[in-house]
C-alpha positions as CSV (number, residue, x, y, z in Angstrom):
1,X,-6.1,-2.1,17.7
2,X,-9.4,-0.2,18.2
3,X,-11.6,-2.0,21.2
4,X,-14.5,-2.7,18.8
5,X,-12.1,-4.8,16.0
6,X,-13.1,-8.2,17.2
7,X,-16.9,-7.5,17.2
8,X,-17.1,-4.7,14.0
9,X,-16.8,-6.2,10.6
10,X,-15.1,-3.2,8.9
11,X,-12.4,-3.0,11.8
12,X,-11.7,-6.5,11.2
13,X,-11.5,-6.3,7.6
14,X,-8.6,-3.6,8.0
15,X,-6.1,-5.7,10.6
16,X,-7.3,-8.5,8.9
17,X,-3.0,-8.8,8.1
18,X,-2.1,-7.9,11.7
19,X,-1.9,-11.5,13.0
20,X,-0.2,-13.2,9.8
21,X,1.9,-9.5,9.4
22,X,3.4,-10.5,12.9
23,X,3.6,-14.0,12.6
24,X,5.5,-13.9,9.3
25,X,7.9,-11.6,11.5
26,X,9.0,-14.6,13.6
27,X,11.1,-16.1,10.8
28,X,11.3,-13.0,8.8
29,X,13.2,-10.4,10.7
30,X,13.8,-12.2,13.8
31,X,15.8,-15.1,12.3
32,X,16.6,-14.0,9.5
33,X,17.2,-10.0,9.5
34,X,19.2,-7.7,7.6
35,X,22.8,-7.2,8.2
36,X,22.6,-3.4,8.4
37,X,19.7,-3.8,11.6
38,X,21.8,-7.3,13.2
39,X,23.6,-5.0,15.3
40,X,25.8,-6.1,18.3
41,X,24.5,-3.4,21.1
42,X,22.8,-0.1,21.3
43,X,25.3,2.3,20.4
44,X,25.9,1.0,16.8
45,X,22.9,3.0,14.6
46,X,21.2,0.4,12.7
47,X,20.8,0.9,8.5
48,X,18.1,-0.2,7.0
49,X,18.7,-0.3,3.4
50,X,16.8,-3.7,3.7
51,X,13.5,-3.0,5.1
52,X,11.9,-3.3,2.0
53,X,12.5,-7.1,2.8
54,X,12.3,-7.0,6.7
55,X,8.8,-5.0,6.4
56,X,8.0,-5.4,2.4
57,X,7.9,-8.9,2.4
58,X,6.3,-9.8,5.3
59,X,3.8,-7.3,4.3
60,X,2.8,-8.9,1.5
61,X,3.1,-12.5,2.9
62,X,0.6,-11.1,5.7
63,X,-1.8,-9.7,3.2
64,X,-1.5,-13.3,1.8
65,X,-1.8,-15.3,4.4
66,X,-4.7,-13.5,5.9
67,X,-6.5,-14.6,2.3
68,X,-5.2,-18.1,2.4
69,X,-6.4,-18.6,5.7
70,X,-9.7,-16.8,5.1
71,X,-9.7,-14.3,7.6
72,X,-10.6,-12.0,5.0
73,X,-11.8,-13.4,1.3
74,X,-9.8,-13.4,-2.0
75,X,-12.0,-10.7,-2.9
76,X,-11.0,-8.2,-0.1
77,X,-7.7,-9.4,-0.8
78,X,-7.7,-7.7,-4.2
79,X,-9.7,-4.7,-3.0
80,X,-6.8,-4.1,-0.2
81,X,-4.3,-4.5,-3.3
82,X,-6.4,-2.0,-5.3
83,X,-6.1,0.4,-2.6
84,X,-2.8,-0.2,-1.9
85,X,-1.7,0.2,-5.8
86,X,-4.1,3.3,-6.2
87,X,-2.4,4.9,-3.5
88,X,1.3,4.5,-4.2
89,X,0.4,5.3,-8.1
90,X,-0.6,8.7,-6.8
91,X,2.3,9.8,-4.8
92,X,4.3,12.9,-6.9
93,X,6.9,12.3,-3.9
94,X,8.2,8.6,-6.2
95,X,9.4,11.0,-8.8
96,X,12.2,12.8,-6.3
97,X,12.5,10.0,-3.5
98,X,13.0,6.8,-4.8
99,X,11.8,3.6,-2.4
100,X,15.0,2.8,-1.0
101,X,15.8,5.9,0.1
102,X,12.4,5.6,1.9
103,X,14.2,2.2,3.5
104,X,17.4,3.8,4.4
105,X,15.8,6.6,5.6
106,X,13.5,5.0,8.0
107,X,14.5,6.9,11.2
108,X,13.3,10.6,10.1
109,X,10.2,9.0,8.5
110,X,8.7,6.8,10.6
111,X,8.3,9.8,13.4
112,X,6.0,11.2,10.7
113,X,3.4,8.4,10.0
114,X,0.9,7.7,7.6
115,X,-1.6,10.0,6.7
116,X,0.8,12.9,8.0
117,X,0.7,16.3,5.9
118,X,1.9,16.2,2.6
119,X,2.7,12.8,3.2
120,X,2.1,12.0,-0.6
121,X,4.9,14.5,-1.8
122,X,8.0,13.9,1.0
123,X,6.9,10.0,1.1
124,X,7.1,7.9,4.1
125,X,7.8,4.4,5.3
126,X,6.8,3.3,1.5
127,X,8.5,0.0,1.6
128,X,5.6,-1.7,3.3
129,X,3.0,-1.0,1.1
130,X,5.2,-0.7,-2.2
131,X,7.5,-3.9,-0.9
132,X,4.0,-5.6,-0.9
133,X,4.1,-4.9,-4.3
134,X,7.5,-5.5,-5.5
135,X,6.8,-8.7,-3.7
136,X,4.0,-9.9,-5.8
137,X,5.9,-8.8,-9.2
138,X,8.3,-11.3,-7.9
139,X,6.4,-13.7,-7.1
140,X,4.2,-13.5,-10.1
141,X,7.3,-13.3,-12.2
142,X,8.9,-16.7,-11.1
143,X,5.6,-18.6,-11.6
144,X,5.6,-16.5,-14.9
145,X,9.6,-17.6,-15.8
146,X,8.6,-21.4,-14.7
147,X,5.7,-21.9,-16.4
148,X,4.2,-22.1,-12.5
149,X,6.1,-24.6,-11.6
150,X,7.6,-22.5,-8.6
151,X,6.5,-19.8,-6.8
152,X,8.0,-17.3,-3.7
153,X,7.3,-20.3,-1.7
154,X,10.5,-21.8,-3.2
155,X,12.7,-18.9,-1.9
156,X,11.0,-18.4,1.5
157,X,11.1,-22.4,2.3
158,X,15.1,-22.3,1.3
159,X,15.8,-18.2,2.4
160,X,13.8,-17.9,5.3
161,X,14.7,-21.7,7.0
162,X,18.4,-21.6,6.3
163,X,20.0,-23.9,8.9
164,X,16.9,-25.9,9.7
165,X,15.1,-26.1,12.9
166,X,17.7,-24.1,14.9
167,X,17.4,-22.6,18.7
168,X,16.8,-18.9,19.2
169,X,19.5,-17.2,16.7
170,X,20.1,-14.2,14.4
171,X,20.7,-15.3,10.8
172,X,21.4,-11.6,8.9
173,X,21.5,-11.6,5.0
174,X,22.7,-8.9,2.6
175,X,20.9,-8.0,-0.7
176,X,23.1,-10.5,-2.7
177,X,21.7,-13.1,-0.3
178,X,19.0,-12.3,-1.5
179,X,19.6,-12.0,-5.2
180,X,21.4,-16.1,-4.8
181,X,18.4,-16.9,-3.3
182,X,16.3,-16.0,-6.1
183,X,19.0,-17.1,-8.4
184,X,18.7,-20.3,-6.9
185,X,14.9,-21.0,-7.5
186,X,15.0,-19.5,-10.9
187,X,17.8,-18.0,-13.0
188,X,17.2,-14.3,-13.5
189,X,18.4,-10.4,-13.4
190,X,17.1,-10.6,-10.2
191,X,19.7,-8.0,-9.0
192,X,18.4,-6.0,-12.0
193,X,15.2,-6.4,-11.3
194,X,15.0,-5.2,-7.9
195,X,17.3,-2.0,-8.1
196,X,14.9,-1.0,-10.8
197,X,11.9,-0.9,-8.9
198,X,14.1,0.3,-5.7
199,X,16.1,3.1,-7.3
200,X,13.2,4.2,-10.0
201,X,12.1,8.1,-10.0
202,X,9.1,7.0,-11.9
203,X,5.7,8.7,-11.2
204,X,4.1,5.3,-11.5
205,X,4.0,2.6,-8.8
206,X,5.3,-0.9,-9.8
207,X,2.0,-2.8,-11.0
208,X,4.1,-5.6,-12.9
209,X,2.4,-7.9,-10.4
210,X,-1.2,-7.0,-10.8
211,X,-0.5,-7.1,-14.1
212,X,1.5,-10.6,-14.3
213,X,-1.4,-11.9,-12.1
214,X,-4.0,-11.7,-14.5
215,X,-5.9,-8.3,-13.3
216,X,-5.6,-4.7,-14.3
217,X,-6.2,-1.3,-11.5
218,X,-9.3,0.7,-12.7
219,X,-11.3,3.2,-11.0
220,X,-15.0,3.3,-10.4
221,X,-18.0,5.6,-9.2
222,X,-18.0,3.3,-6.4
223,X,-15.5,2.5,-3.7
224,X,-15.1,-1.1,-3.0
225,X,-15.0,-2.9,-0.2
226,X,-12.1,-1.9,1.6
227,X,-12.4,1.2,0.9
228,X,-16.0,1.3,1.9
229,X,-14.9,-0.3,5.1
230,X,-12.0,2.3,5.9
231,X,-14.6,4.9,5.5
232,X,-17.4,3.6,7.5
233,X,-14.8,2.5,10.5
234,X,-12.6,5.6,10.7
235,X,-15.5,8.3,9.7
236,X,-13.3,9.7,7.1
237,X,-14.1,10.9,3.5
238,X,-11.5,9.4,0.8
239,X,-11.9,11.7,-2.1
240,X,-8.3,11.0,-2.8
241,X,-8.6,9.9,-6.7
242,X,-10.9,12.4,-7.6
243,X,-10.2,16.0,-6.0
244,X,-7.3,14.8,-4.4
245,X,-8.3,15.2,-0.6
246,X,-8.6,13.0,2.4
247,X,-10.9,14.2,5.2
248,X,-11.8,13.7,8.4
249,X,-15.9,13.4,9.7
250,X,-15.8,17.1,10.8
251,X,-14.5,18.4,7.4
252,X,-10.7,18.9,8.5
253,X,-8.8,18.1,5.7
254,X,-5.9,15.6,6.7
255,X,-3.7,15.4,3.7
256,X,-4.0,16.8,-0.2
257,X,-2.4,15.4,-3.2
258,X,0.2,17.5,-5.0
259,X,-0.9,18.8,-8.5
260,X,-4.3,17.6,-7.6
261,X,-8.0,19.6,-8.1
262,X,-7.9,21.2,-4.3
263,X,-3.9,21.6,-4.2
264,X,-4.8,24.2,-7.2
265,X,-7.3,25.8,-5.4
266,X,-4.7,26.4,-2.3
267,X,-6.8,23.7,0.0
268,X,-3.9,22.6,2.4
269,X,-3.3,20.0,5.5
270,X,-5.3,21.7,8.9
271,X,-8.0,23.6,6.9
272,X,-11.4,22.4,7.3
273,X,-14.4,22.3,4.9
274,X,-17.6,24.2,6.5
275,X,-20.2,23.8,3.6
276,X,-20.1,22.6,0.0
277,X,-22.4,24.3,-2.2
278,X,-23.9,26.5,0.6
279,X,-24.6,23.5,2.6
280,X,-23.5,22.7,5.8
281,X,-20.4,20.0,5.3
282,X,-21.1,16.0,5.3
283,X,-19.1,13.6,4.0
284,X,-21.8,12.2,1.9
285,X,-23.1,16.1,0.8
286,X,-19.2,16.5,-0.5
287,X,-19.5,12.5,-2.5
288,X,-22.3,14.2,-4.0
289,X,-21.5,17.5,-5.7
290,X,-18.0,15.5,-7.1
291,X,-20.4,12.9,-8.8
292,X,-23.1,16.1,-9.9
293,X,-19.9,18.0,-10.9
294,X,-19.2,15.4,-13.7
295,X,-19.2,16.4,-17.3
296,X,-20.3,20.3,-16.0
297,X,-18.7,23.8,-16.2
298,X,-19.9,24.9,-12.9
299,X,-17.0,24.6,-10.0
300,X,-18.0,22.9,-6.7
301,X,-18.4,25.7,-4.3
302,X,-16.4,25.0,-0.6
303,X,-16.2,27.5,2.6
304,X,-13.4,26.8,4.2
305,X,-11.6,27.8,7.8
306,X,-8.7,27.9,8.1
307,X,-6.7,29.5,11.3
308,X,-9.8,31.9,11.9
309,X,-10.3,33.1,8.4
310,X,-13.2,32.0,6.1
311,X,-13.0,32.2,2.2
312,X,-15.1,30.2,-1.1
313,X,-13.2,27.9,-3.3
314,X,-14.3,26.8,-6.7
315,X,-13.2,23.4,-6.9
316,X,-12.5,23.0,-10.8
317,X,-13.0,19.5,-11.2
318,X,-15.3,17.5,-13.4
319,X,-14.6,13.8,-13.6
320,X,-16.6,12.5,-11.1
321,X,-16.0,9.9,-8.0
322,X,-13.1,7.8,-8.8
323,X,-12.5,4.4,-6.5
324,X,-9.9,1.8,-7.5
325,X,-10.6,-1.8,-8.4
326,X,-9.3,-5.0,-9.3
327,X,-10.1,-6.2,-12.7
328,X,-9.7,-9.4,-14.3
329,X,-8.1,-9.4,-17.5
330,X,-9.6,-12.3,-19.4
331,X,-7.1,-14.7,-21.6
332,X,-4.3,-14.4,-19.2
333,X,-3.4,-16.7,-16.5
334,X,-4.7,-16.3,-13.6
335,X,-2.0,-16.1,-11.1
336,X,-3.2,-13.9,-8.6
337,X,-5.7,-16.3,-8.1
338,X,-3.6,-18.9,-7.1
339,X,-1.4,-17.1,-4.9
340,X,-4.1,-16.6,-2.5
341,X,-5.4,-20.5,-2.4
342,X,-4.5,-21.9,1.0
343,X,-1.7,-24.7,0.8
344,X,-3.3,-28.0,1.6
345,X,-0.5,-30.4,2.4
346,X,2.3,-31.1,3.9
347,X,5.5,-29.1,2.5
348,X,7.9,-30.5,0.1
C-alpha cells in the first residue's frame, strides 16, 4: 500500500477492506477453492469460471467486515457501495461480455488492470467489484425469503467450515456446491438466480441488493465521501458520471466512458486537457465549468494535446456534476443496515 496509508485518513479509508479482503481469503480460497483453480502441479492451466466466488465473495465479506469491525463506518460502507454500483452501472462493455466470461477469462484480463484504457467497454477482472454485489443480492434475498431469520452467515458457517477444524488442506467446490449450499439454508432457484446475474448482457449492473437492503443509488452535485477521498489521495479528477472522463492531476486523461459527453467529442485514453475555457487546466477549474455548464447552450471549451498536436473541443454537455449516493428508501426494511452490525456473541 502507499507509505502514507497508516497516517492519511483518505488512504486508509480506501484499503480499509485490505486486511478483512485477505483474511476472509484464509478460509475462502485457501480451504475452500474452486475446482477448476485446485490444480495438482504447475503444468495443468487453472479455470476460473469460479472467481466470482474465490474473489466476489470475499470481496464483499471484506467490505463487510471492515464495517462490522469499524475500521471504516456504516456510512463509508455505503459510499464505497455507491461507488462501486455507479461504476459497474456505467460499463457499455456488460452489454457484450457478460461477468462470467470476465471470471473465466481472468488470465488476459488481469494483465490489463483497473483503470486501463477503455477499460469500461472490454471489461476487466469484474467479478470483484460486481461479485460484491451479487453477494449482497444474496444475502439480502435470504434474509428477504426468511423473514430475517438467516442470513449469508448461514451458508458461510456450513460452506466455508465443511469438515470442521481440519489441518492445512484443500477443500475445492463446484458451482452446484454452491447452489446445495444455498439450497440448504433456504429453498430457492438459487442455480437460477446466479446464472442470471452471471450470464446477463444487460447494460445495468445487478442492484437487487441495494435495493432489497432498503436504499436506492442516486447521484448528486457532490461526491461523497469515498469518492472525495479517492480524489484527494490519488490527485485525480472523477468526472466519470457526468462527461464521462477520469483524469489524472496534470490533465492526462486515463480512461473515457463509451457513448459518453467527451467519447463524442473524440477525447480518448493518453490525451491530456491543457485549459478549460481558456484557462490553464485544474481539476477544480474543470468541476467548475461542468456545474456552470448546467441548464446552458454554451459547450465547455477544452485544449487538448495529444501526441504533439493541439485542437478546442466543445464539450456538449449540460447536466451538471453527478456523484453517486446511497439513499434510504423509507417503509422498507432496513437490511443493509444490519448486515454491517458487528456480531456480538459467540456463534451458533
Amino acid at each position: 500500500m502507499p507509505e502514507r496509508t497508516f497516517i492519511d485518513d483518505n488512504l486508509q479509508l480506501l484499503s480499509a477492506d485490505l486486511l478483512p479482503h485477505e483474511f476472509t481469503h484464509s478460509w475462502n480460497g485457501k480451504y475452500r477453492r474452486p475446482a477448476g483453480l485446485a490444480t495438482g502441479n504447475y503444468e495443468d492451466p487453472m479455470k476460473g469460471n469460479l472467481l466470482w466466488v474465490y474473489e466476489g465473495l470475499t470481496d464483499y465479506l471484506g467490505n463487510v467486515l471492515a464495517a462490522r469491525s469499524k475500521i471504516e463506518t456504516a456510512a463509508q460502507y455505503r459510499d464505497y457501495l455507491a461507488q462501486d454500483a455507479a461504476t459497474l452501472d456505467a460499463r457499455p462493455g456488460r452489454t457484450w461480455r457478460d461477468l462470467q466470461d470476465t471470471a473465466t477469462g481472468a488470465q488476459i484480463l488481469y494483465m490489463y488492470g483497473y483503470g486501463s484504457p477503455w477499460d469500461n467497454w472490454r471489461r476487466n477482472t469484474d467479478y470483484y467489484g460486481e461479485g460484491d454485489l451479487v453477494w449482497l443480492d444474496v444475502d439480502t434475498t435470504i434474509r428477504k425469503l426468511t423473514n430475517d431469520k438467516k442470513s449469508l452467515n448461514d451458508f458461510l458457517a456450513a460452506f466455508e467450515a465443511l469438515g470442521g477444524n481440519t489441518g492445512p488442506k484443500v477443500v475445492p467446490y463446484t458451482f452446484d456446491d454452491v447452489v446445495n449450499g444455498l439450497n440448504n439454508v433456504v429453498a430457492y432457484d438459487w442455480a437460477g438466480f446466479l446464472q442470471q446475474r452471471l450470464t446477463s448482457k444487460s447494460p445495468h449492473a445487478p442492484l437487487g441488493g441495494i435495493e432489497n437492503g432498503g436504499y436506492k443509488l442516486v447521484y448528486t452535485d457532490q461526491p461523497n465521501d469515498y469518492t472525495q477521498a479517492q480524489m484527494t489521495a490519488t490527485g485525480t479528477t472523477l468526472a466519470w458520471w457526468s462527461i464521462g472522463i477520469d483524469l489524472a492531476s496534470d490533465g492526462r486523461i486515463d480512461d473515457v466512458l463509451v457513448g459518453s459527453a467527451s467519447d463524442k467529442a473524440k477525447l480518448g485514453p493518453g490525451m491530456q486537457i491543457i485549459a478549460v475555457n481558456g484557462r490553464q487546466f485544474s481539476g477544480q477549474l474543470l468541476s467548475d465549468a461542468i456545474r456552470d455548464a448546467k441548464g446552458n447552450d454554451n459547450p465547455i471549451s477544452l485544449i487538448v494535446a495529444n501526441t504533439g498536436t493541439y485542437r478546442v473541443v466543445g464539450l456538449d454537455y449540460h447536466d451538471g456534476l453527478r456523484y453517486p449516493h446511497l439513499e434510504r428508501v423509507e417503509g422498507t426494511p432496513d437490511r443493509l443496515d444490519d448486515i454491517l452490525k458487528p456480531m456480538t456473541g459467540s456463534a451458533k
